[in-house]
C-alpha positions as a printed Julia matrix, in Angstrom:
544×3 Matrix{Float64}:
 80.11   -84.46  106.48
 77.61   -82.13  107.91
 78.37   -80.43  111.21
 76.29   -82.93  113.3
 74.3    -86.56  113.08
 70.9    -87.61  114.01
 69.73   -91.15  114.85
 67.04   -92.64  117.11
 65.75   -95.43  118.12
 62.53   -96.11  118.87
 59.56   -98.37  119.97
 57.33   -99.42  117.41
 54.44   -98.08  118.48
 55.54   -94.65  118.35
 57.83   -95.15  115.37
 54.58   -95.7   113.63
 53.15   -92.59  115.03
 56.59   -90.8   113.46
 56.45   -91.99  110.14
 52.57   -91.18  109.55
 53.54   -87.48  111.1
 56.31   -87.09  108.82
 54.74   -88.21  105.89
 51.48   -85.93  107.06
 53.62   -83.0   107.92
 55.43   -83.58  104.42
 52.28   -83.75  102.07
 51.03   -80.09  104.28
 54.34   -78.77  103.14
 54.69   -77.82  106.8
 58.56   -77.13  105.93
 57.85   -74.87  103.14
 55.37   -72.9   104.88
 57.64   -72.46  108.05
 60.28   -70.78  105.78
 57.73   -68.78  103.9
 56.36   -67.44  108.08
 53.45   -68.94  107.2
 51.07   -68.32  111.15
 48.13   -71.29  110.34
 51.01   -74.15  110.76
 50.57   -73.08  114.52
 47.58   -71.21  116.24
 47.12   -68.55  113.43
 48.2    -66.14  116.03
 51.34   -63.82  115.51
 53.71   -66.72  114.54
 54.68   -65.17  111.46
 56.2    -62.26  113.42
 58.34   -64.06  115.43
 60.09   -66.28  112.74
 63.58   -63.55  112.35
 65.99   -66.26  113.56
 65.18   -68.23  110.45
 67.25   -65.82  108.65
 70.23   -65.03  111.37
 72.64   -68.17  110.1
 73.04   -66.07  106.77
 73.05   -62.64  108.06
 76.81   -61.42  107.92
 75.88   -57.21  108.29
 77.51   -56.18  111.76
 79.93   -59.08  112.59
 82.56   -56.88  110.8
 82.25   -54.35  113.87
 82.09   -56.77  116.48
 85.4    -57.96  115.81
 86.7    -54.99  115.34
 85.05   -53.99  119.05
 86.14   -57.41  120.8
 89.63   -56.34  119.51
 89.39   -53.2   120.9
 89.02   -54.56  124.27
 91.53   -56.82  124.18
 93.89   -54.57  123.46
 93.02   -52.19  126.04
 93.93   -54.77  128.02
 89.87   -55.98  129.84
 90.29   -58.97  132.18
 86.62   -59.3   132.3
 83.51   -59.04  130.88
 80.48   -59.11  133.23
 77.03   -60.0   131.4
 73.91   -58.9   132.98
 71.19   -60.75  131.38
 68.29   -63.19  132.01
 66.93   -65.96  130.37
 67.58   -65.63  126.48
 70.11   -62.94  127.08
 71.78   -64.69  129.22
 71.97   -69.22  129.11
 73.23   -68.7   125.06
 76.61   -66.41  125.81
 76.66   -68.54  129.45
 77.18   -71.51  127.13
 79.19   -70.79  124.23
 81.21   -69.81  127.12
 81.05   -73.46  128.25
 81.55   -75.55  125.14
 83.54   -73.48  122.84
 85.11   -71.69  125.31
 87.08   -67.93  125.7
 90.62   -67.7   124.03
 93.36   -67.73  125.75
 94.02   -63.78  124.95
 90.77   -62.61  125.55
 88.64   -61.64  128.95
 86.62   -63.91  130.94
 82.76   -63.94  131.03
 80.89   -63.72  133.96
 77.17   -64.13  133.9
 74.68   -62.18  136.12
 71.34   -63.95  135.82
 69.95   -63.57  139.43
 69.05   -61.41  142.2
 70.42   -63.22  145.04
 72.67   -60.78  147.08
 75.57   -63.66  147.64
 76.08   -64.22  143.87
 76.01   -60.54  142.95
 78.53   -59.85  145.67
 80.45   -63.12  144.55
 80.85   -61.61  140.67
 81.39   -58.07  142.29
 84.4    -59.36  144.09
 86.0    -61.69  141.34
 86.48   -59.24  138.9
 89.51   -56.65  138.19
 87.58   -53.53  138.72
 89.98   -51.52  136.55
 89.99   -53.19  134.01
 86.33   -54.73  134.0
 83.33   -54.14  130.91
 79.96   -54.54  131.45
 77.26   -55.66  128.9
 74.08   -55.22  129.45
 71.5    -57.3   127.9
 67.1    -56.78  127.45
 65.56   -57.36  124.18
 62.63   -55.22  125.71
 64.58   -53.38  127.78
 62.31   -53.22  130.8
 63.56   -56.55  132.56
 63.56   -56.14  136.3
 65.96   -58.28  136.97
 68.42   -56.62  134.59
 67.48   -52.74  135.46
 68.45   -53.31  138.66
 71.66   -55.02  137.91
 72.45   -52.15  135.42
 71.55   -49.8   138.7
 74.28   -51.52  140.94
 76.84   -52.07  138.7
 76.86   -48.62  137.1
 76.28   -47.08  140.63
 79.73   -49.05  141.56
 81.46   -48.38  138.58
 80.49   -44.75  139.44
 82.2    -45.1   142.66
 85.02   -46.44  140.72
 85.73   -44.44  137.85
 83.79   -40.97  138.43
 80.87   -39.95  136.28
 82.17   -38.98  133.55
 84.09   -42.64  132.61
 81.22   -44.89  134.11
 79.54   -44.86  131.13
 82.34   -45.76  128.7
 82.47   -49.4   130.58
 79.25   -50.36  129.71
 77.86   -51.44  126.27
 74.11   -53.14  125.67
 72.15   -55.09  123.8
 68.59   -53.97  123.25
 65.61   -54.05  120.74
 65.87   -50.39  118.91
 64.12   -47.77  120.62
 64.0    -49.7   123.72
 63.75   -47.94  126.97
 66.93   -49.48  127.96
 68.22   -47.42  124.72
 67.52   -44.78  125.75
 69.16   -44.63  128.96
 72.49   -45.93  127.51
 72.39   -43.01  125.26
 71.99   -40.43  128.17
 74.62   -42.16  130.41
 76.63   -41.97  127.57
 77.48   -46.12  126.85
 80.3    -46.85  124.89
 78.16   -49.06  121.93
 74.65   -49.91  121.78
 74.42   -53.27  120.1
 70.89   -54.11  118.21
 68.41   -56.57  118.62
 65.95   -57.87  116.11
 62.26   -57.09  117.24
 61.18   -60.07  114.91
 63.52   -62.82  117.26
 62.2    -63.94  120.46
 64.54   -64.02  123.4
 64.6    -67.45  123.62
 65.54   -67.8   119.52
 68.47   -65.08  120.22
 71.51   -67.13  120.57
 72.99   -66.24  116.79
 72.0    -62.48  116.98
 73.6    -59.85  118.83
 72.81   -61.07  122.2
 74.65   -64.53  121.82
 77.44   -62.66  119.17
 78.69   -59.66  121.18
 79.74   -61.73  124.31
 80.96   -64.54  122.13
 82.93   -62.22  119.94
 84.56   -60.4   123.55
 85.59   -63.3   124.7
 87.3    -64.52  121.19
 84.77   -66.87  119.67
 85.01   -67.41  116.08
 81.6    -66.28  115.39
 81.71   -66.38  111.83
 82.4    -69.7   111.94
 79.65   -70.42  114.18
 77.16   -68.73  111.74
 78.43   -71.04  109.29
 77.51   -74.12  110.88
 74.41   -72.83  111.77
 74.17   -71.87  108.22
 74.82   -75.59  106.9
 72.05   -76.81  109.45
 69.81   -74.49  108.28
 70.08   -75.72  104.31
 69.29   -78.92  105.92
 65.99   -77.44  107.82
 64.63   -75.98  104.68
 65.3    -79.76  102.67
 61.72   -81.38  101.74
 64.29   -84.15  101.77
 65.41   -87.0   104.08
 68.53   -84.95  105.91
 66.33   -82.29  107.3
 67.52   -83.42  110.73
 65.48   -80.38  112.77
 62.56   -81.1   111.28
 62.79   -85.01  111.86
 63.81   -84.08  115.23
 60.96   -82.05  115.82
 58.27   -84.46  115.43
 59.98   -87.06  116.93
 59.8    -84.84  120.24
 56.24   -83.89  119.45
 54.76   -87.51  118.98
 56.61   -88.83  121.53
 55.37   -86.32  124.07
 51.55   -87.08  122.71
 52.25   -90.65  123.46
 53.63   -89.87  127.26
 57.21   -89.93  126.48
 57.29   -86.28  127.32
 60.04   -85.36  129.46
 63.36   -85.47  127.28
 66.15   -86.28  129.37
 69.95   -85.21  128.39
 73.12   -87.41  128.57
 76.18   -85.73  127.47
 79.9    -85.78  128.3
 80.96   -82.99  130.57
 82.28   -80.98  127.44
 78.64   -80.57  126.33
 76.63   -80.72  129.25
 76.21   -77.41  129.51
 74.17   -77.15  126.27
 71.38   -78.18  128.71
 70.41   -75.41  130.03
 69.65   -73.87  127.11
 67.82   -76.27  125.45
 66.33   -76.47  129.17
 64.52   -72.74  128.21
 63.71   -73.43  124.74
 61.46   -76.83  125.05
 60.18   -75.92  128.12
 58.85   -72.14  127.52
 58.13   -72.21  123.9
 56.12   -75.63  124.47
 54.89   -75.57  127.86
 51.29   -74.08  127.77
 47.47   -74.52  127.23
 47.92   -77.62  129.64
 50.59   -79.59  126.76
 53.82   -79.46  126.7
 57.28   -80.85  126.69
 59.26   -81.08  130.09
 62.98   -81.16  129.21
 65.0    -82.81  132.03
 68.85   -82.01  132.19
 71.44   -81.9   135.05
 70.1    -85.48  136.18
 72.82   -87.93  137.32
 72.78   -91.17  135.68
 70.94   -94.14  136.94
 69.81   -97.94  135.88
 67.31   -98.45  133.73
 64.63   -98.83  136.24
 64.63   -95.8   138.18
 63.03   -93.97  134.67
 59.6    -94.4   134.25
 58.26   -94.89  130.4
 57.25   -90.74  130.57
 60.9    -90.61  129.26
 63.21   -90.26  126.16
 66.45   -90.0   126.18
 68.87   -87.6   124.71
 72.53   -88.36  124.07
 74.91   -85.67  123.05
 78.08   -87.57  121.86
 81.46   -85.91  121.01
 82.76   -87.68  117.95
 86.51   -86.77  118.85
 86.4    -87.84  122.15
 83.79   -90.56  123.16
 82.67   -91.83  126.21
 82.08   -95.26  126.36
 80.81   -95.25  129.51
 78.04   -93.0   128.07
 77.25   -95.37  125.15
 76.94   -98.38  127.22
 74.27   -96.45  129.42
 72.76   -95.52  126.47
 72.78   -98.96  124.5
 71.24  -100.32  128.22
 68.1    -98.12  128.07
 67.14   -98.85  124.57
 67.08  -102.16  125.52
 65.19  -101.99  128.34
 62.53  -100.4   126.02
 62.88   -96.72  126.22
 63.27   -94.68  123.08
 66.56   -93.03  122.16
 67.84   -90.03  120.01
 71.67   -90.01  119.49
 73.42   -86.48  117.72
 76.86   -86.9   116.94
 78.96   -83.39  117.92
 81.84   -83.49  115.54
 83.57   -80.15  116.85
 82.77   -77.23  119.96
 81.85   -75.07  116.67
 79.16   -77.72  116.2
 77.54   -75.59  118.89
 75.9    -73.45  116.43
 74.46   -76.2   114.38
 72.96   -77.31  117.46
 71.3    -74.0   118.33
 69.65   -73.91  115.27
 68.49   -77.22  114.77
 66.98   -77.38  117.91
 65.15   -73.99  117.52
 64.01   -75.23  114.2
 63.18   -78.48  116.1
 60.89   -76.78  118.55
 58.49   -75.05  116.31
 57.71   -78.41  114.43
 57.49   -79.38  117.79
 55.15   -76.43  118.71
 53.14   -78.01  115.0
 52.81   -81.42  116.52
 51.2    -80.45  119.7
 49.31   -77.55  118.81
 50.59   -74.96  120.17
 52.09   -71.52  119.75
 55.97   -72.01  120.26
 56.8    -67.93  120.4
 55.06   -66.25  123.38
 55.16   -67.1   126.96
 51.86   -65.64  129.13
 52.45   -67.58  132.18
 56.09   -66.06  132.41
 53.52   -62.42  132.53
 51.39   -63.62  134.87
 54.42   -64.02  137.58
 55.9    -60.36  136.41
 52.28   -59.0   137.17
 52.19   -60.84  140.71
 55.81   -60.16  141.49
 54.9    -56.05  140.96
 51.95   -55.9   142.9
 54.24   -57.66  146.18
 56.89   -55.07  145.06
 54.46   -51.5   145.21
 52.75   -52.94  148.52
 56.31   -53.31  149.6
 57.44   -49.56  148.44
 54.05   -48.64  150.63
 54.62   -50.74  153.9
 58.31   -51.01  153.85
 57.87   -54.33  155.52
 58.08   -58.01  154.27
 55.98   -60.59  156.47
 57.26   -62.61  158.87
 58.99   -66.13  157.57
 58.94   -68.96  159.97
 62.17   -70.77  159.15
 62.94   -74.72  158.95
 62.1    -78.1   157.38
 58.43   -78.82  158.78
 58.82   -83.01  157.95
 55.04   -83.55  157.7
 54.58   -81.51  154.8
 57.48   -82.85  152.98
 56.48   -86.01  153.29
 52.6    -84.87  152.16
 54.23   -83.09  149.02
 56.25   -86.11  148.21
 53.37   -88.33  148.56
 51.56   -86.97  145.71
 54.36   -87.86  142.78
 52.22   -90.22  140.58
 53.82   -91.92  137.87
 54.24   -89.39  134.59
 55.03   -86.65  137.28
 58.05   -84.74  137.76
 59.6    -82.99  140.79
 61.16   -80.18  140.84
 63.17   -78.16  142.99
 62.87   -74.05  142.92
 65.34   -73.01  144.75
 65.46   -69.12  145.59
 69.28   -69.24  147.14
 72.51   -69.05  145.83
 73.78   -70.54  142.74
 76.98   -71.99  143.78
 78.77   -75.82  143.53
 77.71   -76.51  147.27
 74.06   -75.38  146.78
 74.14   -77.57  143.58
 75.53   -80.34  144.97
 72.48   -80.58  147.91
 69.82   -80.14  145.45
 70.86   -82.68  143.08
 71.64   -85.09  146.2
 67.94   -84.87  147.2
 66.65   -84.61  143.42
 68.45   -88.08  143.22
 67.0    -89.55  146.29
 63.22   -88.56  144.88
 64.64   -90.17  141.37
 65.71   -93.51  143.06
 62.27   -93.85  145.11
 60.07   -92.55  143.13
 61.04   -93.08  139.54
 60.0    -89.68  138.87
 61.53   -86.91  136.27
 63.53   -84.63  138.9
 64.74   -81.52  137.98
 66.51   -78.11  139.93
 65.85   -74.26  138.83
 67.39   -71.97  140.7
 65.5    -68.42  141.18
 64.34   -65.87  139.87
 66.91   -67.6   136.65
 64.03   -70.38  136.12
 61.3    -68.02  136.23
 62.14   -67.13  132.84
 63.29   -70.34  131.83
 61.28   -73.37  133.39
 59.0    -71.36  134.53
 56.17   -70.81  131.75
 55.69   -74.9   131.86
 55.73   -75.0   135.55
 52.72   -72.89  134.87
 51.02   -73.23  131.4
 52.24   -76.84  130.91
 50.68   -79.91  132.4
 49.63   -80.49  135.91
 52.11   -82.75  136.31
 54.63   -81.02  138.31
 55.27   -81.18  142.43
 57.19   -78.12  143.35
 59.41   -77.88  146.36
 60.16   -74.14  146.61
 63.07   -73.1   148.82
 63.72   -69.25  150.25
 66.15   -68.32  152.29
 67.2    -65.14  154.55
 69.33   -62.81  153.46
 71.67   -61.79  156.14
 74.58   -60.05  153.47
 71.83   -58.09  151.79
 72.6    -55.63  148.58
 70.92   -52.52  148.34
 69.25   -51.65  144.94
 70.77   -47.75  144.47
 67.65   -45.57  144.3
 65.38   -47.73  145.41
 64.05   -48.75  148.91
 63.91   -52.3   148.45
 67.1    -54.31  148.2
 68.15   -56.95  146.09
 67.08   -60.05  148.93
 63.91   -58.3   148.93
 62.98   -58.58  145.35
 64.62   -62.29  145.63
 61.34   -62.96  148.0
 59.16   -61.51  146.24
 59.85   -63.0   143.1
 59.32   -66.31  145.27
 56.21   -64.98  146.27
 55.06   -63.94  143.25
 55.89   -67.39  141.66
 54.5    -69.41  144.3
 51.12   -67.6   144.61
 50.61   -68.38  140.82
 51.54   -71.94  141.13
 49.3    -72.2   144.08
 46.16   -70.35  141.8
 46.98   -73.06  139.07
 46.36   -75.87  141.27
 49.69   -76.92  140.99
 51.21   -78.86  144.08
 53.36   -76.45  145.53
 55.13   -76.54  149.14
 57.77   -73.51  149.97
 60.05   -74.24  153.26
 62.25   -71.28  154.56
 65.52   -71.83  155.47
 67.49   -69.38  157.96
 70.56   -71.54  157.48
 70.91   -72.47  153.66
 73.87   -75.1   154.87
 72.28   -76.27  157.69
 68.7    -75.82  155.84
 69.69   -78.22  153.41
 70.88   -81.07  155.47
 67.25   -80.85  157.48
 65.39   -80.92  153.77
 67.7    -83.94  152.5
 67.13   -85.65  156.05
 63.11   -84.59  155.57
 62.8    -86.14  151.72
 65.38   -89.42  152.35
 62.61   -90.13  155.58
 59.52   -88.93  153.45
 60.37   -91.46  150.45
């Protein structure tokens, strides 16, 4: 039995479209010619040097020392091991975490994905400080976010353990000859963990950036490589059980026909898979005005709150089933809207998943044209986002916010959500189970009334996510950005802006290049986030 199902369902119209793809796609040898890195089934860019992760299910060289390291730190008795990534570096480890979960024996994970001061003082707190590693994680190695994370934490494990130990707590992952390389080796790091300059971030979850936290925390990652393995005999089949490929253009053609926001249902178990299919779809196929606009997080609702710019996703565990799920499932396909069911036999199924999908998204990136491996609209807010920061090292000033809810606007934003649109909430405050809750209370509301795609990104984590289609994707978004001040600030050591600085800047950044796009953007500032948040839910309910 292979290590996970596919089935959909489908209208005719598109399943037409689907079959004439496939059986296009099939006489092109578009599978072949993937495997072989083969740029002109894309943009006849620099596809073919981005294709590495074909090959990571088989690769076994290194796993041999990560085991023995994750054993090593287990016996040296580490409670926890904090992760300070973004984006590729970080959602893979963040869920294997999730869905396979840390052994009993071994050290929790903590992920550090975001500049806001409360969650970096929230991590800084939780752990055991003496017993406490750090892995730091930049394929490039010049990640803001993630220098100045390194900067804190080794600054306070400094304070901790004295020079001369500091650097034994921290390990990284980073592309060889990174700069990030090279500053492990002079502050002495106990391991420097490759990456694969052929893999993309994004494509990173079987290399060393998904392995080496997955093997810490007592993951079986040679078992996950060997699911991934199976799916990826399946990928390379010219035959009917290629399951990514299938996949792939059923994503594509449906998004050509309008049915371009995938939307997730899964069982809590698996839920979390979201948010990293969440950064694959949307950044590898959001751009040149196309795209894909995954949708995940999104609290069920009937049938007719979706519009028909939807197709729905169902993750179902096979040892534990949920009915409930099924029957909401089984209810939309009736009502018309097309359906694609995997079946998740095990957790370990995980790395099936991460493949297929991956292998999914470049036939994807076939369908609709574009280039599935770079991301310029991601640069464009890095570029914006630097210029704020140096006028900020010059002035030493932010401007003025004016804080609150101003109801007129929201209602004006909201009042532009045509059907085929999504909203989406970027929200530049903590990431915390209150926060969460608010958003997705007021993403439901605009759901309900609107029958609009909703979805919730929390800063600067969805700039490098989310992000790219917000930007390069299709005008089709209405963006409710959120700030907030900063009272419990964090200094960045050596630098003269803090960590709630950068936070609103990043905002800044982003919503400057939203705004040059054309894109329908509003950003309210909130002085309160609690209080904030109960005058934007009272603003949208009234609005809609």
């Amino acid at each position: 039995m292979p290590a996970s199902d596919l089935t959909y369902s489908l209208p005719e119209n598109l399943a037409v479209r689907v079959r004439e793809r496939i059986a296009s796609f099939r006489q092109q040898a578009v599978v072949r010619r993937i495997w072989d890195r083969d740029p002109s089934v894309w943009s006849r860019a620099d596809e073919d040097r981005w294709l590495g992760w074909l090959a990571l299910p088989a690769q076994r060289q290194g796993l041999d020392r990560l085991v023995t390291f994750a054993n090593e730190i287990k016996a040296e008795g580490m409670t926890d091991v904090v992760l300070l990534g973004m984006g590729g570096s970080s959602l893979a480890p963040e869920v294997m975490g999730s869905i396979v979960g840390r052994a009993e024996d071994r050290p929790n994970l903590h992920v550090v994905d975001s500049t806001d001061p409360g969650q970096i003082r929230a991590v800084d707190r939780a752990i055991d400080w003496p017993h406490a590693l750090f892995l730091v994680a930049s394929k490039s190695g010049t990640t803001l976010e993630v220098n100045i994370l390194k900067q804190y934490f080794f600054h306070r494990a400094v304070q901790q353990f004295g020079e001369s130990e500091a650097g034994r707590r921290f390990v990284v992952t980073t592309d060889p000859g990174s700069k990030m390389e090279q500053i492990a080796r002079q502050e002495k790091f106990r391991e420097i963990f490759p990456g694969i300059p052929s893999v993309g971030g994004r494509y990173s979850a079987l290399s060393n950036f998904g392995l080496v936290p997955a093997a810490l925390i007592g993951i079986d990652t040679g078992m996950l490589l060997d699911r991934a393995r199976a799916m990826a005999v399946r990928c390379a089949s010219d035959g009917e059980d290629n399951a990514g490929f299938e996949l792939g253009v059923v994503l594509g053609e449906a998004a050509l026909a309008g049915c371009d926001k995938p939307t997730l249902v899964a069982p809590a178990g698996l839920a979390s898979f979201g948010v990293w299919l969440e950064q694959l779809v949307a950044e590898s196929l959001g751009k040149l005005g196309k795209g894909i606009i995954p949708i995940e997080g999104e609290a069920t609702g009937q049938p007719d709150a979706y519009g028909r710019d939807r197709i729905f996703v169902q993750l179902r565990s096979t040892s534990a089933p949920d009915a409930g799920a099924d029957a909401f499932v089984e209810k939309l396909e009736r009502a018309g809207h097309p359906v694609i069911r995997i079946e998740w036999h095990d957790r370990y199924a995980l790395g099936a998943e991460f493949f297929r999908w991956e292998f999914a998204t470049a036939v994807a990136g076939a369908v609709l044209g574009v280039n599935p491996f770079d991301q310029p609209d991601v640069e464009a807010a890095k570029i914006v986002t630097k210029r704020l920061a140096a006028e900020f090292e010059q002035s030493g000033t932010l401007p003025e916010e004016t804080a609150g809810v101003p109801d007129k606007d929201v209602a004006s934003l909201l009042g532009q959500l045509n059907d085929g649109d999504y909203f989406a909430l970027l929200a530049f405050i903590e990431m915390n189970q209150a926060n969460r809750n608010a958003l997705d209370a007021i993403r439901g509301i605009v759901r309900d009334r609107r029958k609009v795609a909703t979805s919730v990104g929390f800063g600067p984590r969805y700039l490098h996510s989310t992000g790219q289609a917000h930007k390069g994707g299709p005008n089709s978004g209405v963006f409710l950005m959120i700030t907030c001040d900063d009272p419990d600030d964090v200094p960045v050591p050596g630098q003269r802006y803090s960590f709630g600085t950068i936070k609103r800047l990043q905002a800044r950044g982003d919503f400057e290049v939203l705004a040059s796009r054309g894109r329908r953007v509003l950003r309210v500032h909130l002085k309160d986030v609690e209080a904030g948040l109960r005058d934007l839910h009272a603003a949208v309910h009234k609005a809609v």
